[in-house]
N, CA, C and O of each residue as an XYZ file, in Angstrom:
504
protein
N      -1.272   -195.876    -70.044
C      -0.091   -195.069    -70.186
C      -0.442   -193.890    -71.087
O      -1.392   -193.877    -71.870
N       0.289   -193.060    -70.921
C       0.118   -191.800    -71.698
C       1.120   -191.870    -72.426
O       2.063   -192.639    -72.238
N       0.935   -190.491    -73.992
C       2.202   -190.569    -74.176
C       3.215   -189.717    -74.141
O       3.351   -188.904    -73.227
N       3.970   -189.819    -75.076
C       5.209   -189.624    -74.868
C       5.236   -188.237    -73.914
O       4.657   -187.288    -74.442
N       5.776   -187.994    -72.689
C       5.618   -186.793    -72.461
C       4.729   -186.583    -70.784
O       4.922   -185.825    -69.834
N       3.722   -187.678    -71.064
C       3.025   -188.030    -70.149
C       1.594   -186.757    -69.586
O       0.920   -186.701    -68.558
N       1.627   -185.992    -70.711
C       0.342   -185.192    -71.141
C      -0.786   -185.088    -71.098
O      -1.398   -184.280    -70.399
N      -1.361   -186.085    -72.019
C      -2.351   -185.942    -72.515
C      -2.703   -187.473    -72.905
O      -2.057   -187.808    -73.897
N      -3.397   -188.322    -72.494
C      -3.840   -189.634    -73.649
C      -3.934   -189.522    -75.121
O      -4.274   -188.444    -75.610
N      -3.623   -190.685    -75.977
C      -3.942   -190.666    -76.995
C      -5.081   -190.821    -77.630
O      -5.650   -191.849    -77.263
N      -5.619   -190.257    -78.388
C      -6.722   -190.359    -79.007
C      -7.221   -192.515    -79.116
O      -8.337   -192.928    -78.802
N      -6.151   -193.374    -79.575
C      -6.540   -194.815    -79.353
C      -6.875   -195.105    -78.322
O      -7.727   -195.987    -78.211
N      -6.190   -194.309    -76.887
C      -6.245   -194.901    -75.493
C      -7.538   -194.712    -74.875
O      -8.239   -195.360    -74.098
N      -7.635   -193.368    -75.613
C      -9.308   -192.779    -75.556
C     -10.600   -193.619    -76.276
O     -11.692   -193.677    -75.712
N     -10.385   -194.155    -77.374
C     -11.042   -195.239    -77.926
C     -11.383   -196.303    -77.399
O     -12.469   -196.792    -77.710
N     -10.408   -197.038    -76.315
C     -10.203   -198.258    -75.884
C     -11.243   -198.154    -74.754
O     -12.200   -198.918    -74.624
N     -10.846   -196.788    -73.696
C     -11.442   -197.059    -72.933
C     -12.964   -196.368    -72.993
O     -13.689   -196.747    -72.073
N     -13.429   -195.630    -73.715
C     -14.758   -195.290    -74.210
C     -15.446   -196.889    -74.798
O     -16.627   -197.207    -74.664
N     -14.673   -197.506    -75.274
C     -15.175   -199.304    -75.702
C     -15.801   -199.711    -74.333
O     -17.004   -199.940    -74.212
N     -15.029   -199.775    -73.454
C     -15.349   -200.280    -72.180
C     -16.593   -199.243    -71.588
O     -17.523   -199.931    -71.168
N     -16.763   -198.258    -71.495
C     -18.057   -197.273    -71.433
C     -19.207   -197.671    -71.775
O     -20.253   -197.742    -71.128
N     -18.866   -198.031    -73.251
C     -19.636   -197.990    -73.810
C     -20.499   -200.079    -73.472
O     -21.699   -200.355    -73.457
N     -19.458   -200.935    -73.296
C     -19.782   -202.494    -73.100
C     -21.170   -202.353    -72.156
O     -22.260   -202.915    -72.262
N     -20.535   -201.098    -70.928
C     -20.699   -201.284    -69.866
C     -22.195   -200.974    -69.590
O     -22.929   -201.501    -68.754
N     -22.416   -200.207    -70.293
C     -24.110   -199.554    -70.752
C     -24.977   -199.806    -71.892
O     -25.970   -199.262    -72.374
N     -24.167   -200.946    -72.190
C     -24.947   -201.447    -72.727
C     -25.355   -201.070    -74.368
O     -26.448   -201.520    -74.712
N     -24.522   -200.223    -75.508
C     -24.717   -199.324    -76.123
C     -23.987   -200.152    -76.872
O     -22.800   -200.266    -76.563
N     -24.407   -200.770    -77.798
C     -24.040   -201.698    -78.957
C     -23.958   -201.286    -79.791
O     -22.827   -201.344    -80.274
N     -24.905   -200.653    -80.511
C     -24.380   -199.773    -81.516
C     -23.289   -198.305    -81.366
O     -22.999   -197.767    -82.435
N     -22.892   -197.882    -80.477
C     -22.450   -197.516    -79.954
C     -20.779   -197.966    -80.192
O     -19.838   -197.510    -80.842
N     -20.937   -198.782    -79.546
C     -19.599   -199.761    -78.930
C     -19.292   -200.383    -80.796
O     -18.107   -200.300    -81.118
N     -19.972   -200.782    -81.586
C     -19.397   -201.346    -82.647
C     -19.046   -200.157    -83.626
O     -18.180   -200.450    -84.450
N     -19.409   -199.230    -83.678
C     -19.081   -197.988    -84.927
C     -17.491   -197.907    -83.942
O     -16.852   -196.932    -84.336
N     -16.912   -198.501    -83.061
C     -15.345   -198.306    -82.658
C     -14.770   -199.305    -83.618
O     -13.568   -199.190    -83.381
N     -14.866   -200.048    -84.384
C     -14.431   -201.264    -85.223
C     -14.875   -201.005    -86.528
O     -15.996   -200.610    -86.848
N     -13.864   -201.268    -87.308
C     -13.511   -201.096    -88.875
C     -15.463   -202.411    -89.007
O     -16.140   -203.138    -88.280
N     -15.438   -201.897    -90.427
C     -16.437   -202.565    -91.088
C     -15.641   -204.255    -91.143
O     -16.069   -205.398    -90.977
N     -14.796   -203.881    -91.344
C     -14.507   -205.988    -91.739
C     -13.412   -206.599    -90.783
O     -12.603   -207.466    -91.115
N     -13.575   -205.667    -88.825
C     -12.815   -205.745    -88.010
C     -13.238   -207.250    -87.401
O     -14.347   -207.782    -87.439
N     -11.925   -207.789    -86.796
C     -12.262   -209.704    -86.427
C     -11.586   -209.425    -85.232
O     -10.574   -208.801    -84.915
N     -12.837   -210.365    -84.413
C     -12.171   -210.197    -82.842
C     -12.516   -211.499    -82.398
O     -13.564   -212.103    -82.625
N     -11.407   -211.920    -81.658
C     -11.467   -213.643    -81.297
C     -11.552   -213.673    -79.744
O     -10.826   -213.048    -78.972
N     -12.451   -214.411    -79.468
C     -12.656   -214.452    -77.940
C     -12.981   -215.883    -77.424
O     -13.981   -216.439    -77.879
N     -12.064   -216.628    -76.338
C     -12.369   -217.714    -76.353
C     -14.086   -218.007    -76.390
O     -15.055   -217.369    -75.979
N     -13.900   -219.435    -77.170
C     -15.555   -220.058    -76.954
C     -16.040   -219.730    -77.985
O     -17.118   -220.164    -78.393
N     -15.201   -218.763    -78.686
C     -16.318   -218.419    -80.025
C     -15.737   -218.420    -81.421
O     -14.848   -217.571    -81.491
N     -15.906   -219.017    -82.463
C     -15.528   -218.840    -83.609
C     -15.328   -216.979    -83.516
O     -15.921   -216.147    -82.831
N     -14.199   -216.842    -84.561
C     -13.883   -215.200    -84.831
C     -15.237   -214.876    -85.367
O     -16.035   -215.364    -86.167
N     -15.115   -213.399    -84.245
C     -16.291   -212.606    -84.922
C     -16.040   -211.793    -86.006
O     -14.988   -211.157    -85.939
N     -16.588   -211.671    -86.793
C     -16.330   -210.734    -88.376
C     -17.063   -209.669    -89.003
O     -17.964   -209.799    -89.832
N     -16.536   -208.465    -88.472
C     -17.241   -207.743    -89.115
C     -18.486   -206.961    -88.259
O     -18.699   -207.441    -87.146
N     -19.314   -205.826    -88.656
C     -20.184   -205.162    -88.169
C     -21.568   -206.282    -87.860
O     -21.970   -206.581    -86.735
N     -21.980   -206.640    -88.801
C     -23.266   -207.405    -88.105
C     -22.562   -208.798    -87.658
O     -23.380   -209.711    -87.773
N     -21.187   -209.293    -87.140
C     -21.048   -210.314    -86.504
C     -20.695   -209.946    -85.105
O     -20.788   -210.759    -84.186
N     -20.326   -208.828    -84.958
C     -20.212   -208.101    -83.314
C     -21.728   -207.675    -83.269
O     -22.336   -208.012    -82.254
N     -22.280   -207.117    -84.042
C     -23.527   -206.488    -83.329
C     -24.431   -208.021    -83.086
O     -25.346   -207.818    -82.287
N     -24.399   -209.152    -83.468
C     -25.295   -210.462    -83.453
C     -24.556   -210.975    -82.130
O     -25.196   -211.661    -81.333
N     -23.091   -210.621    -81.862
C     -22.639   -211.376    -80.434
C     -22.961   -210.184    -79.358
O     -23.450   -210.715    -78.361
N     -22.894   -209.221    -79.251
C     -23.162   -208.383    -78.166
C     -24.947   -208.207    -77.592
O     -25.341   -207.845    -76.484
N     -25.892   -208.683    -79.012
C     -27.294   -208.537    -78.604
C     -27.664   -209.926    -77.976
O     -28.474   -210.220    -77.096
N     -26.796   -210.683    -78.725
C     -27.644   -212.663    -78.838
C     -26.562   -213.583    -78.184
O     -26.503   -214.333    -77.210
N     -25.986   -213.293    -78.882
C     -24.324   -214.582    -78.218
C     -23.562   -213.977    -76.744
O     -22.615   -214.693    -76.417
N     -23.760   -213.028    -75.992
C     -22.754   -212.484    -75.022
C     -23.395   -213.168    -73.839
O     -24.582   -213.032    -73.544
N     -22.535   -213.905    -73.188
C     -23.286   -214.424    -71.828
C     -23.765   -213.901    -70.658
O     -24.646   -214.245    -69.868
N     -22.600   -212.539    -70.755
C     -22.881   -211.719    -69.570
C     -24.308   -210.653    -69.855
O     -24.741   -210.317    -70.957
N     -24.791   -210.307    -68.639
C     -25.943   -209.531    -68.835
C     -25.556   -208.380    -68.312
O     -25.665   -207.442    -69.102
N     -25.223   -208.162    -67.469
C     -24.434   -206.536    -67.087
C     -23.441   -206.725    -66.227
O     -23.268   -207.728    -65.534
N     -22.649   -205.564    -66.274
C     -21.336   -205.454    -65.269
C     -20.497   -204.456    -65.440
O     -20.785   -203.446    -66.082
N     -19.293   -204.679    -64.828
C     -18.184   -203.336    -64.771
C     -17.163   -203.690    -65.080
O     -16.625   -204.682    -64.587
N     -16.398   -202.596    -66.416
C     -15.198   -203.885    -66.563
C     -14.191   -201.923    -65.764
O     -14.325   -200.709    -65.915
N     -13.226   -202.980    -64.911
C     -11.959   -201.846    -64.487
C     -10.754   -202.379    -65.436
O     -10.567   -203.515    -65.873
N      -9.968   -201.146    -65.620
C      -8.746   -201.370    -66.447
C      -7.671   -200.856    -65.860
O      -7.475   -199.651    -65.706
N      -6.803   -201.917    -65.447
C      -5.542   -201.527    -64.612
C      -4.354   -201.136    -64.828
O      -3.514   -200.630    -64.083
N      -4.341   -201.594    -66.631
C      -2.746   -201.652    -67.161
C      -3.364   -201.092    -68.380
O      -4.486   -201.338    -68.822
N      -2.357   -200.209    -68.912
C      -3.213   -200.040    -70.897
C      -1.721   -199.278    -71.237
O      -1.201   -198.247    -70.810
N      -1.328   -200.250    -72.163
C      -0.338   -199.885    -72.839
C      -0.405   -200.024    -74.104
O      -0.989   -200.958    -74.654
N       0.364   -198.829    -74.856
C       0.329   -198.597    -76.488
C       1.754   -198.096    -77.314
O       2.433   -197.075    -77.206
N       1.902   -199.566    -78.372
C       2.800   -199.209    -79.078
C       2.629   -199.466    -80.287
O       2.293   -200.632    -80.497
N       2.751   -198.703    -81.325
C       2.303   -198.372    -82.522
C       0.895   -198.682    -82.755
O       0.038   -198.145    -82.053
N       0.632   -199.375    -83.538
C      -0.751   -199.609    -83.669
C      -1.665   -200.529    -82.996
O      -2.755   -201.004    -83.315
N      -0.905   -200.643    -81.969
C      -1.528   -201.986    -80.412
C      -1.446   -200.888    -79.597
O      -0.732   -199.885    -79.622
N      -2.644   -201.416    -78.597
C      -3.049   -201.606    -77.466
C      -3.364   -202.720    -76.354
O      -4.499   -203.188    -76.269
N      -2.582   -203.027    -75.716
C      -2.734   -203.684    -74.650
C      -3.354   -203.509    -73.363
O      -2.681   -202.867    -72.558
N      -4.802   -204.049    -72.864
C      -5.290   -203.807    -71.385
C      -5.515   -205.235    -70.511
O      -6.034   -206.309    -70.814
N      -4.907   -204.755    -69.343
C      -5.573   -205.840    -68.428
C      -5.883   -205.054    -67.371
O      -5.444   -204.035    -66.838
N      -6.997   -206.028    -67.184
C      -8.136   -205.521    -66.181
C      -8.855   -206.616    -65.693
O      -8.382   -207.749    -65.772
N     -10.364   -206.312    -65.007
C     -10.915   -206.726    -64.072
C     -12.184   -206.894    -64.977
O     -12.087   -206.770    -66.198
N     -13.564   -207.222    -64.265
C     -14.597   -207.524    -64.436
C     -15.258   -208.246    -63.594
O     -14.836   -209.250    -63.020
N     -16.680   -207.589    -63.460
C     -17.499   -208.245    -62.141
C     -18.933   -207.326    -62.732
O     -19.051   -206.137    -63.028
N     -19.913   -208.469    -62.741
C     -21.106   -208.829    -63.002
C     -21.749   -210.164    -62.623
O     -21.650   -211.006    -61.731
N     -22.462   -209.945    -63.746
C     -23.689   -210.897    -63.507
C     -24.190   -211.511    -65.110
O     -24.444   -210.694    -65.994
N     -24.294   -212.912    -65.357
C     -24.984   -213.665    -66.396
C     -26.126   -213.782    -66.801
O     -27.123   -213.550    -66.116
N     -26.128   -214.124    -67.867
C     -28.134   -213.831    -68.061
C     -28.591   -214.988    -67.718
O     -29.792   -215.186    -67.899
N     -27.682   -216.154    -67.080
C     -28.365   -217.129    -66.201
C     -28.470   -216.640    -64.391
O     -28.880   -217.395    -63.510
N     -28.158   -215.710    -64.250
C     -28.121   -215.050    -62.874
C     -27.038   -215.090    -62.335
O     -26.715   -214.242    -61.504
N     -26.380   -215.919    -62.635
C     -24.629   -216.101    -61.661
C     -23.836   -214.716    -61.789
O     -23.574   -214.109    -62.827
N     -23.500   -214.344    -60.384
C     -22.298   -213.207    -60.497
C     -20.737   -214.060    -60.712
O     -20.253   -215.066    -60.193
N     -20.324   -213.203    -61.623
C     -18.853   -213.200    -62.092
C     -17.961   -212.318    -61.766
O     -18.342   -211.199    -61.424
N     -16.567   -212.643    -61.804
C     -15.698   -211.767    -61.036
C     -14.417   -212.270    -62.253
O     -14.329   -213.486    -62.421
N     -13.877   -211.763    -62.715
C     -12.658   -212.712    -63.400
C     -11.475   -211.264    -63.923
O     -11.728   -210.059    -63.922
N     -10.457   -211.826    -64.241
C      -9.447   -210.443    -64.882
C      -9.495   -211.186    -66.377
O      -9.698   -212.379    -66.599
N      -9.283   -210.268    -67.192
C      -8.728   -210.543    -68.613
C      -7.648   -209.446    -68.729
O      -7.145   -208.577    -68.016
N      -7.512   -210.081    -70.394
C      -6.225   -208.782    -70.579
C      -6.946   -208.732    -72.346
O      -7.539   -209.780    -72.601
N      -6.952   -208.123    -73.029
C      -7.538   -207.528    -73.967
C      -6.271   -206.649    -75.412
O      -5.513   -205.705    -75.190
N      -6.408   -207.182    -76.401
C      -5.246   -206.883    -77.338
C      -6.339   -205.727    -78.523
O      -7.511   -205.806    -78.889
N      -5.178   -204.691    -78.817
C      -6.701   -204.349    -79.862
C      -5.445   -203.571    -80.557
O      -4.543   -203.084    -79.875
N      -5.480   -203.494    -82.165
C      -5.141   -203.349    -83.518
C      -5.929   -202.044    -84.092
O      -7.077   -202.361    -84.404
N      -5.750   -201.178    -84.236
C      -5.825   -199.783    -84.615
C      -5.710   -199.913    -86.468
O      -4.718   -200.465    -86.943
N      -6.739   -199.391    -87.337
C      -6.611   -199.096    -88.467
C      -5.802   -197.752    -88.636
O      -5.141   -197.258    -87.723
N      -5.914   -197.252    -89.808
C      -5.416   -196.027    -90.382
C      -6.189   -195.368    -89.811
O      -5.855   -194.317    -89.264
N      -7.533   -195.878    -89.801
C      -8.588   -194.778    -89.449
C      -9.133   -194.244    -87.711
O     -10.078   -193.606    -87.247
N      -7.784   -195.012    -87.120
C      -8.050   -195.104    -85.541
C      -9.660   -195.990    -85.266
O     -10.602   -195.672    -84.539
N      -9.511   -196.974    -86.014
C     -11.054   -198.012    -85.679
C     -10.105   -199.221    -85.104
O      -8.874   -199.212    -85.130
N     -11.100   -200.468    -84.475
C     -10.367   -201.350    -84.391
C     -10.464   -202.246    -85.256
O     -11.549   -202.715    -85.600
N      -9.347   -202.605    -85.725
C      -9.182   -204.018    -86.549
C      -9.144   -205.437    -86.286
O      -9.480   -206.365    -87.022
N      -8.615   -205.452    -84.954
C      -8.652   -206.758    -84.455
C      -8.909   -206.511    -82.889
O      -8.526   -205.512    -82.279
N      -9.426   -207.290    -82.494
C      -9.297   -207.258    -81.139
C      -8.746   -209.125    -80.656
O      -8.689   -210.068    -81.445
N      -8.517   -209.147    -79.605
C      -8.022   -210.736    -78.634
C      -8.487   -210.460    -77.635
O      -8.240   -209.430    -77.008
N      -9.243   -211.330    -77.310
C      -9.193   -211.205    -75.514
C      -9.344   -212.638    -75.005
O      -9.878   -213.635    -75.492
N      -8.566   -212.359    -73.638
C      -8.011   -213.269    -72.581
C      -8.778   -213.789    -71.799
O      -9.269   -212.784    -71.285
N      -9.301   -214.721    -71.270
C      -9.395   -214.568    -69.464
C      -8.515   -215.485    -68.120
O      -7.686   -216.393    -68.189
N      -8.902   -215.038    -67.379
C      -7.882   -215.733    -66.085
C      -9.396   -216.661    -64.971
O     -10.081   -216.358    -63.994
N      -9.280   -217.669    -65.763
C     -10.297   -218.565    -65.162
C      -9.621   -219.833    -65.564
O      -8.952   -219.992    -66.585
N      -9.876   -220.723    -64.633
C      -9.202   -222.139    -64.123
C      -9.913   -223.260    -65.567
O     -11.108   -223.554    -65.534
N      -9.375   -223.561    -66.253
C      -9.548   -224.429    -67.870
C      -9.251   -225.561    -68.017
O      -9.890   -226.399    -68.654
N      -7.571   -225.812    -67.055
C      -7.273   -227.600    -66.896
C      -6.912   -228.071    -65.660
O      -6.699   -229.272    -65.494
C-alpha cells in the first residue's frame, strides 16, 4: 500500500521490500545493516534471533534455504508496523524445491531500522 494519497511509497515500505532484494541475492551484510543493532526476529524453529551477529550467524550458517524468490502480495503499514504476505519458491541446501506463502510482521525504530521482525508460514504442522 502506499500512502496516504496513494503517491509515492514510504520510505519503510521501501525498506521492507529492498529486505526481500536483498534475502534474495544473497547480500547478508547487506540485508542486516536494515535492523537496529539489538533488533529480535522470531521465526518458527528457532530460538529469537538477537541482534547483528545473531542474524548475520542465521542467514550465513542456520538458514535452510539456499536460494530463491520471495513475491510480496499484500504490504500494509500502520504506524510503526508493517505487514507482508507473500510467496516463496526455491530450493534447500539439501536440494529439495520449496514453494510455501508466509506473511511477515516488521517494527520500525525511530531510526526507520527494523526492530522486530515475526514471520509466519503456511505449511501443514498438525
Amino acid at each position: 500500500m502506499n500512502e496516504v494519497g496513494g503517491t509515492s511509497p514510504s520510505i519503510r515500505e521501501d525498506r521492507v521490500r529492498r529486505y526481500y532484494e536483498l534475502v534474495d541475492a544473497g547480500d547478508v551484510s547487506g540485508l542486516v545493516k536494515l535492523f537496529d543493532r539489538d533488533a529480535v526476529y522470531h521465526r518458527p524453529g528457532y530460538q529469537p534471533l538477537v541482534g547483528h551477529a545473531g542474524l548475520e550467524r542465521f542467514y550465513r550458517e542456520g538458514r535452510v534455504i539456499e536460494e530463491g524468490r520471495h513475491s510480496v502480495s499484500l504490504l500494509v503499514q500502520q504506524g510503526d508496523d508493517i505487514a507482508v504476505q507473500g510467496s516463496f519458491a526455491g530450493r534447500l541446501r539439501d536440494g529439495r524445491a520449496v514453494e510455501l506463502r508466509f506473511a511477515d510482521f516488521f517494527t520500525f525504530s525511530e531510526a526507520n531500522t527494523f526492530r522486530r521482525r515475526d514471520t509466519f508460514f503456511f505449511t501443514p504442522m498438525v
